[in-house]
C-alpha positions as CSV (number, residue, x, y, z in Angstrom):
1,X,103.4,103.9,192.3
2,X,105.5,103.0,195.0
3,X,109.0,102.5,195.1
4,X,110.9,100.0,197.8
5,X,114.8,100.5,197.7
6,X,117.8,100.0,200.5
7,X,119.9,101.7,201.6
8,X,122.0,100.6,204.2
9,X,120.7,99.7,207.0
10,X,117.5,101.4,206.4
11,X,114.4,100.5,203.7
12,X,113.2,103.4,201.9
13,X,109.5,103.6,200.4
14,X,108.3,106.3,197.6
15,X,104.9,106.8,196.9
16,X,103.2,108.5,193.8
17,X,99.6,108.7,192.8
18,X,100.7,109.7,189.0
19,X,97.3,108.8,187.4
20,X,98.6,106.8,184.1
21,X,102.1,108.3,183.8
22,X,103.9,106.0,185.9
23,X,106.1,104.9,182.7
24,X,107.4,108.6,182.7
25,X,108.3,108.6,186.2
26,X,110.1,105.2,185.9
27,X,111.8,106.6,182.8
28,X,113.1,109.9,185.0
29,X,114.7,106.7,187.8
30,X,117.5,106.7,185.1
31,X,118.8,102.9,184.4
32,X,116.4,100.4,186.4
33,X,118.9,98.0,185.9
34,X,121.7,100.2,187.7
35,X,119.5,101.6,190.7
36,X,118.7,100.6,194.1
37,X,115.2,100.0,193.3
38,X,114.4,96.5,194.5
39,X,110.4,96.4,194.4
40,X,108.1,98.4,192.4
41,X,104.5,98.1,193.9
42,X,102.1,100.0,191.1
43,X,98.4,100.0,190.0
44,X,97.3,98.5,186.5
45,X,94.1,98.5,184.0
46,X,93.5,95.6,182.8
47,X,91.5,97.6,179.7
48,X,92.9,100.6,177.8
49,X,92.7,103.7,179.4
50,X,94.3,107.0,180.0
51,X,94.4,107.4,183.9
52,X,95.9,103.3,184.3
53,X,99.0,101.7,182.3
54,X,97.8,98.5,180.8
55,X,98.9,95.1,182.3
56,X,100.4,94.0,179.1
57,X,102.5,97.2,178.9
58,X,103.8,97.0,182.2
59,X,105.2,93.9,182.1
60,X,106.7,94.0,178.5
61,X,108.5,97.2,180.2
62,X,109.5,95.9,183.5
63,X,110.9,92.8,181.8
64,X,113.3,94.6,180.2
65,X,114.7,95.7,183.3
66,X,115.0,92.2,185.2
67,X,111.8,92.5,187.7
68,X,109.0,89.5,187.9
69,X,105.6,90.0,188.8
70,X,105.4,88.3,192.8
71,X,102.0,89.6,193.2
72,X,98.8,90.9,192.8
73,X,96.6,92.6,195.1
74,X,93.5,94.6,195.6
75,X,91.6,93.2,192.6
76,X,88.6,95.6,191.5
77,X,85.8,93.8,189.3
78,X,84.6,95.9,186.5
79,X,81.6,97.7,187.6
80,X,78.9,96.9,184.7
81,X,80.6,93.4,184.5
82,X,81.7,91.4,187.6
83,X,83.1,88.8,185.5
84,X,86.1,91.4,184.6
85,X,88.9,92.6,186.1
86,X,89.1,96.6,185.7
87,X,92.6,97.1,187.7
88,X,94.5,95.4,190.7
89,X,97.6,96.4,192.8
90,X,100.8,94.4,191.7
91,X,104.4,93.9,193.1
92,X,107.4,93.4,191.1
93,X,110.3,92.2,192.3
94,X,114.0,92.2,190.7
95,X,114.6,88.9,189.7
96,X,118.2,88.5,191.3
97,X,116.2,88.7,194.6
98,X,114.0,85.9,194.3
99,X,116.1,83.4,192.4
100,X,116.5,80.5,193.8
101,X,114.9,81.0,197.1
């Protein structure tokens, strides 16, 4: 879980390897809506497990809070079936910064 926040004139980065708990840790950032976190850069299953936060889930939450998924990275193929996506590396971005551009 990485945050991405500014602080002027400098660009700060957090990162956390917090192993499926990474709604917790957004939870303790107080109001995402209020904060100076601009990009949140986190890993997601795409099947339900206890070390990943589901896809689904993560973007219900993040919603809520004004960010858009802007991409998605690292994509890792099941291992018993290449056809399916097991987890991947996505960026969201709050929306105010990519409207209109």
């Amino acid at each position: 879980l990485n945050f991405l926040y500014k602080t002027e004139p400098a660009l700060y980065e957090n990162q956390f390897d917090v192993a499926g708990f990474e709604f917790e840790v957004l939870d303790g950032c107080g109001d995402l809506r209020q904060n100076s976190i601009d990009c949140i850069f986190l890993e997601v299953g795409y099947e339900r497990e206890d070390t990943k936060v589901h896809f689904s889930d993560v973007e219900t939450y993040l919603e809520k809070y004004d960010y858009q998924l802007c991409g998605i990275y690292e994509i890792m193929r099941h291992l018993d079936d290449k056809r399916k996506i097991s987890y991947s590396n996505n960026l969201y971005i709050k929306k105010h910064l990519i409207a209109n551009r």
